[in-house]
N, C-alpha and C positions, 0 to 999 in steps of 0.2 A: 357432395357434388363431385364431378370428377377432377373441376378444378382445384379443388381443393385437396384432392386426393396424390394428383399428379404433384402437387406443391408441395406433402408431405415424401412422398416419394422421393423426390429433386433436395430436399433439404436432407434425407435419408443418405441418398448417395454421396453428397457432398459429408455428411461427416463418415462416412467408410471411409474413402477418401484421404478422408485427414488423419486418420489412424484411431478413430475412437470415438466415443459417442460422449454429445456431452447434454448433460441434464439443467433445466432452469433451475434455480432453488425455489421451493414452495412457497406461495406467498402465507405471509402469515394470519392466523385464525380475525375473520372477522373481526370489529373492535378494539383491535389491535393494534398500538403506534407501528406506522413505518417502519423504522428497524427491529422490532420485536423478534427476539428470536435470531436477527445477523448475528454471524462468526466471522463478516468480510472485515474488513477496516472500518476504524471508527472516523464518523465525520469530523473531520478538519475543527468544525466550530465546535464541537463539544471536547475537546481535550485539552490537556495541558500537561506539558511537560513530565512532572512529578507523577503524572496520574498512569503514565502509561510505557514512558518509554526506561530503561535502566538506568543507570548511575554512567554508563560508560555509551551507550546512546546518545543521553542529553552532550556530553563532553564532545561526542564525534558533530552532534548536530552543530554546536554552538562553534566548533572549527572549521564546518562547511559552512556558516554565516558566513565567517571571516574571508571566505574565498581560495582556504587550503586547500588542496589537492588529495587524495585517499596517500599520495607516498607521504606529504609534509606531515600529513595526520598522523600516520603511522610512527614516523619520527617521532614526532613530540607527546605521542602518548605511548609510545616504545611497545609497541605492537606491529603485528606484519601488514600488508597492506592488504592481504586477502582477508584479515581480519573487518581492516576496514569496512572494505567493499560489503561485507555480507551486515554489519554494522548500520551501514548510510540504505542496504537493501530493507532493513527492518524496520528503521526510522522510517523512509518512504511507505512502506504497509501499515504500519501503525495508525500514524496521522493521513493515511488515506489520498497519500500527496503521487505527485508522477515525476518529479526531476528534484534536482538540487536545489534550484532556483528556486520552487516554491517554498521548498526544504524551507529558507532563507529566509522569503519573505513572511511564513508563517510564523517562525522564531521571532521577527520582530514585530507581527501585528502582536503576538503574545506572549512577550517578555522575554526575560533572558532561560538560558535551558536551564 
């Protein structure tokens, strides 16, 4: 229809726009669990610790519990702080989280790191 037509055009232009064009990921083959097939983050409820994040992750995590800062972090694990950062950035991907805070609260609904 044309409605329809003009609505893909209008979504068209808006991502020119944004400087690139961006694609859904395919959903997966019929009969298929839900994440079948993801490469995004793993959900939240299905990990732990041990199963996904480094030796030197779990350590950064279990410092962002405590309420350190990426510079205290860095101190006490004697690393830079842009280490950090890119650290607490992987943690957050991993376990499929969005801030510190949940960082936090995940580590204690599921033990220590």
């Amino acid at each position: 229809s044309e409605r329809a037509l003009l609505s893909s055009l209008t979504a068209l232009a808006v991502e020119a726009r944004a400087g690139g064009t961006r694609h859904a990921p395919a959903p997966p083959p019929t009969g298929s669990p839900p994440n079948a097939g993801s490469t995004g983050p793993r959900s939240e409820r299905d990990t732990a610790p041990a199963d996904v994040l480094s030796e030197r992750e779990r350590e950064v995590l279990q410092a962002m519990a405590e309420g350190l800062s990426n510079k205290l972090i860095a101190r006490e694990l004697d690393i830079s702080p842009h280490t950090v950062k890119r650290h607490v950035a992987n943690i957050l991907d991993k376990l499929g989280l969005a801030s510190r805070g949940q960082a936090a609260a995940w580590l204690r609904r599921h033990g220590t790191a």
